[in-house]
C-alpha positions as CSV (number, residue, x, y, z in Angstrom):
1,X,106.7,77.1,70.1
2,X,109.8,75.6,69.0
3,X,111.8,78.7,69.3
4,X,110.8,78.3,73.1
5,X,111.3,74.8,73.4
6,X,115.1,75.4,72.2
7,X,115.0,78.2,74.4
8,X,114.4,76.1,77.3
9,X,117.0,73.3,76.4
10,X,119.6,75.8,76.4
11,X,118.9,78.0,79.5
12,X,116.7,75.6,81.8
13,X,119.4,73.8,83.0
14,X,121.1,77.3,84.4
15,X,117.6,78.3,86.2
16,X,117.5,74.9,87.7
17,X,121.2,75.2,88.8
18,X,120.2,78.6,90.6
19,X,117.3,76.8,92.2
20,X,119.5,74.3,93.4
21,X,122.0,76.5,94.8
22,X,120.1,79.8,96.0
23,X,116.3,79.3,95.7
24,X,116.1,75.6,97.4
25,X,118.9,76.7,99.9
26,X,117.0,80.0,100.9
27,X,113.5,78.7,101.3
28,X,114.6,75.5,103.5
29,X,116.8,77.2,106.0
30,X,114.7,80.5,106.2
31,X,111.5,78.3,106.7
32,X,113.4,76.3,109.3
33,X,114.5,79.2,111.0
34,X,110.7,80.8,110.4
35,X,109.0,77.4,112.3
36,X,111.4,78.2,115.5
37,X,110.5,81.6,115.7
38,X,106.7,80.8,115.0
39,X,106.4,78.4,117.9
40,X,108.2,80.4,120.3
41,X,106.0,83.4,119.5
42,X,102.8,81.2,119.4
43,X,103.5,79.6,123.0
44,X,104.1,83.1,124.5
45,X,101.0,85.0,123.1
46,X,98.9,82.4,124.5
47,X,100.3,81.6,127.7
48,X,98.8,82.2,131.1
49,X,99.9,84.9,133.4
50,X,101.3,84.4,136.8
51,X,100.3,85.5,139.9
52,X,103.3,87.1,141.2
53,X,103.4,90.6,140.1
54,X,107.2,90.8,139.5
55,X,106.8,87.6,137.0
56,X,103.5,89.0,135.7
57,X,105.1,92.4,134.7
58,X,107.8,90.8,133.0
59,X,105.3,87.9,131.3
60,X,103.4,90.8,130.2
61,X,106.3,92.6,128.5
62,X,107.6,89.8,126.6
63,X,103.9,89.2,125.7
64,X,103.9,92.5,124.0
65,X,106.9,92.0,122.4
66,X,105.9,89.0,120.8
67,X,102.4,91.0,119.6
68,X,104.5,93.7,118.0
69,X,106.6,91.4,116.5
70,X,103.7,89.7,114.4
71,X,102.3,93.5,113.8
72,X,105.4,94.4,112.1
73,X,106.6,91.7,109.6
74,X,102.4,91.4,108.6
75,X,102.1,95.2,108.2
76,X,104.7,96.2,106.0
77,X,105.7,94.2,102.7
78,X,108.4,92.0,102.1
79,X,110.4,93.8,99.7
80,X,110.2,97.0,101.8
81,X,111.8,95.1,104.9
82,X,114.5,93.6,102.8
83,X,115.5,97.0,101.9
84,X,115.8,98.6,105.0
85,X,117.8,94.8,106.4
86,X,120.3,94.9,103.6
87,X,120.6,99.3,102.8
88,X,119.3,100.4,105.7
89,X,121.0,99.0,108.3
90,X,124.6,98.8,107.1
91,X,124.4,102.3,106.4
92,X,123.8,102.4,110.2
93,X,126.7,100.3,111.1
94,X,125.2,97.3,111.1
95,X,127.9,95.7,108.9
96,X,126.3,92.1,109.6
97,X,123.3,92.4,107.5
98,X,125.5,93.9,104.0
99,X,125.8,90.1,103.6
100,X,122.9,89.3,101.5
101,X,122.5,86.1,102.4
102,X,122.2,86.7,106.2
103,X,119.6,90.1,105.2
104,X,117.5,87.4,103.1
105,X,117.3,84.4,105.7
106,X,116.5,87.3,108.5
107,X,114.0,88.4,106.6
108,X,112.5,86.1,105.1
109,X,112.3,83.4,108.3
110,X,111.2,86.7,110.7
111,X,108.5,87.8,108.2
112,X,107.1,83.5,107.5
113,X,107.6,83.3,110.8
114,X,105.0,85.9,111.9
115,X,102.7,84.7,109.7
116,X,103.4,81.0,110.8
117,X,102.7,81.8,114.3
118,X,99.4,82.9,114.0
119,X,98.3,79.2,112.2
120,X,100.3,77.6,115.4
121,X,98.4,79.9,118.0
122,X,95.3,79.2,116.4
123,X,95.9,75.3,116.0
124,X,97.1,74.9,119.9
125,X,94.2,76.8,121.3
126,X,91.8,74.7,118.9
127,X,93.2,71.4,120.9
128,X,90.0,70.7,123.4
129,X,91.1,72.8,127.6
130,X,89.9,69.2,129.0
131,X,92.9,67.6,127.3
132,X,95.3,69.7,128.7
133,X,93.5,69.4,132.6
134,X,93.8,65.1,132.0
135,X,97.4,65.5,131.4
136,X,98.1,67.8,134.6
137,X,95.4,65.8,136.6
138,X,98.2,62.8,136.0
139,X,100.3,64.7,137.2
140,X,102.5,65.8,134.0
141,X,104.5,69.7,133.8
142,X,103.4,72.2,131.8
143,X,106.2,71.4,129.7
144,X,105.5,67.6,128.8
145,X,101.9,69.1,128.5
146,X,102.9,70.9,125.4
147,X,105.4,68.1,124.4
148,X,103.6,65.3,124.8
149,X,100.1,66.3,124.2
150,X,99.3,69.7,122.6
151,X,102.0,70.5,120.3
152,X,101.6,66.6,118.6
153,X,97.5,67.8,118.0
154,X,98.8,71.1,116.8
155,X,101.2,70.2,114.5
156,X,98.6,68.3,112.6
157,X,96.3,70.7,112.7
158,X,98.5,73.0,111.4
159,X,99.9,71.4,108.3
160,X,97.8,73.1,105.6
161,X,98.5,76.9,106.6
162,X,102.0,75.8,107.4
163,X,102.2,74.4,103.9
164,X,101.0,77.5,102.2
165,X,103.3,78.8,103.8
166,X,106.0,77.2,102.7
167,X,104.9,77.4,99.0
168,X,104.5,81.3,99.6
169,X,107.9,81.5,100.4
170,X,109.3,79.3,98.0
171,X,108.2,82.0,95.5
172,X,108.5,85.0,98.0
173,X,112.3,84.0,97.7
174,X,112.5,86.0,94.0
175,X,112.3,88.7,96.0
176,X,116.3,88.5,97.2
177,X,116.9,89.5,92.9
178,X,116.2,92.7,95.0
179,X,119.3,92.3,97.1
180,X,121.8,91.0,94.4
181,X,121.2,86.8,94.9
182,X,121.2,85.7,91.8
183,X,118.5,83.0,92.6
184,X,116.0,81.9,89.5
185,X,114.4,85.0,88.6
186,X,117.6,87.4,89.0
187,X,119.4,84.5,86.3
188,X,116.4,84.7,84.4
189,X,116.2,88.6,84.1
190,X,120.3,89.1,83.0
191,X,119.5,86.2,80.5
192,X,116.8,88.4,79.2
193,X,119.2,91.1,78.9
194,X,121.5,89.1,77.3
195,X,119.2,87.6,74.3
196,X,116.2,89.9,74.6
197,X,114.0,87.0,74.7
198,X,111.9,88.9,77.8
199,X,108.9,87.1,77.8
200,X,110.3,83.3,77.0
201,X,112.5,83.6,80.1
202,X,109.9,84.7,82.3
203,X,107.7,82.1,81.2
204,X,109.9,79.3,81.8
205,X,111.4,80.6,85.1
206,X,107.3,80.9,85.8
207,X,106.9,77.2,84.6
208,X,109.9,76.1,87.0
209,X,108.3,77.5,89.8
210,X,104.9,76.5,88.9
211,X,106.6,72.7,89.4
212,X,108.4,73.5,92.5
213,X,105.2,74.4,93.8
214,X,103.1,71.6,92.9
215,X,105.5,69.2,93.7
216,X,105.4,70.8,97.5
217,X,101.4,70.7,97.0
218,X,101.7,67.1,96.7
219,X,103.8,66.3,99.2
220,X,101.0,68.3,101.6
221,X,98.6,65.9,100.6
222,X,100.3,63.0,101.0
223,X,101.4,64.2,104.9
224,X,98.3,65.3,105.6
225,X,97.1,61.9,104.7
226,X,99.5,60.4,106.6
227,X,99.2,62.6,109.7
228,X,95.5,61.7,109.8
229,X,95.3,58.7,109.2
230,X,94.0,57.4,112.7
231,X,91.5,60.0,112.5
232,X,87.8,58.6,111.5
């Protein structure tokens, strides 16, 4: 026990140096990016089709396109789509994604966001039809509809899947040791190397996200608490 506890005073401040610069960095601007997609993608999948063919064809093609963009990032697994972003499609000339920062944020906000906007689809069409017919009866757009009425109720509702996740990314993020960021559990692993303390370093790295992730946990609670607190 004390062999970890030196352990830890001599390498914890590193890991949380790494969070701070790479893990903390990569899960807020990924999970940013992956809320944007995810509300896009939820308001297309659910929205109404017109009457005019031209406008209908071309509603229903970006309709599909938003389908088979969930259906790919929640079929295949993480690790295998950072692959093919940061080897794969250099290797095809695509010279943007050999920066692993950009292959990590695309992947990681494209794949959250899939998942998000599936909790946002559900939690706007959970938000009672007769709302949305009060609004337009007073004579408010679609747009202020969504603005002003259904994305507010949505929102709320959607805090807890949207909060898991968060949390799921925040650890999903050791996944870029894949692609050469040397976030917390790359450090951790050439530390190992270095002073073949293998399991010690994994089980602080594992206690260090452990916090990270209760700390989010709480701060859940406390917004959904605050976010419902007119509700009886």
């Amino acid at each position: 026990m004390s062999d970890f506890i030196n352990l830890a005073i001599k390498y914890l401040p590193e890991i949380l140096r790494a969070a701070l610069f790479y893990t903390i960095p990569l899960t807020i601007i990924s999970f940013t990016l992956a809320i944007i997609f995810a509300v896009i993608t939820a308001v297309i999948r659910i929205m109404k089709l017109p009457k005019s063919p031209i406008i209908r064809w071309l509603t229903l093609i970006i309709k599909s396109m938003a389908s088979f963009y969930v259906w790919l990032f929640r079929s295949t697994p993480m690790i295998v789509q950072l692959f093919i972003v940061f080897y794969g499609l250099p290797n095809a000339h695509i010279t943007l994604f050999a920066n692993a920062w950009v292959a990590a944020i695309t992947v990681f906000s494209l794949n959250t966001g899939a998942y998000a906007a599936e909790s946002i689809r559900a939690a706007i069409t959970s938000v009672p039809a007769v709302q949305k017919e009060a609004a337009e009866s007073l004579g408010m757009s679609p747009f202020q509809v969504y603005r002003h009425i259904i994305l507010p109720q949505a929102a709320r509702i959607s805090i807890p899947p949207l909060s898991n996740s968060l949390i799921s990314l925040l650890k999903d993020t050791s996944l870029a040791s894949v692609i050469t960021i040397v976030e917390m559990f790359y450090l951790s692993q050439q530390i190992a190397a270095e002073n073949y303390k293998i399991l010690s370093m994994y089980l602080l790295v594992a206690l260090v996200y452990a916090a990270m992730t209760t700390i989010l946990s709480i701060g859940q609670h406390y917004l959904e608490r605050y976010t419902s607190r007119f509700i009886q």
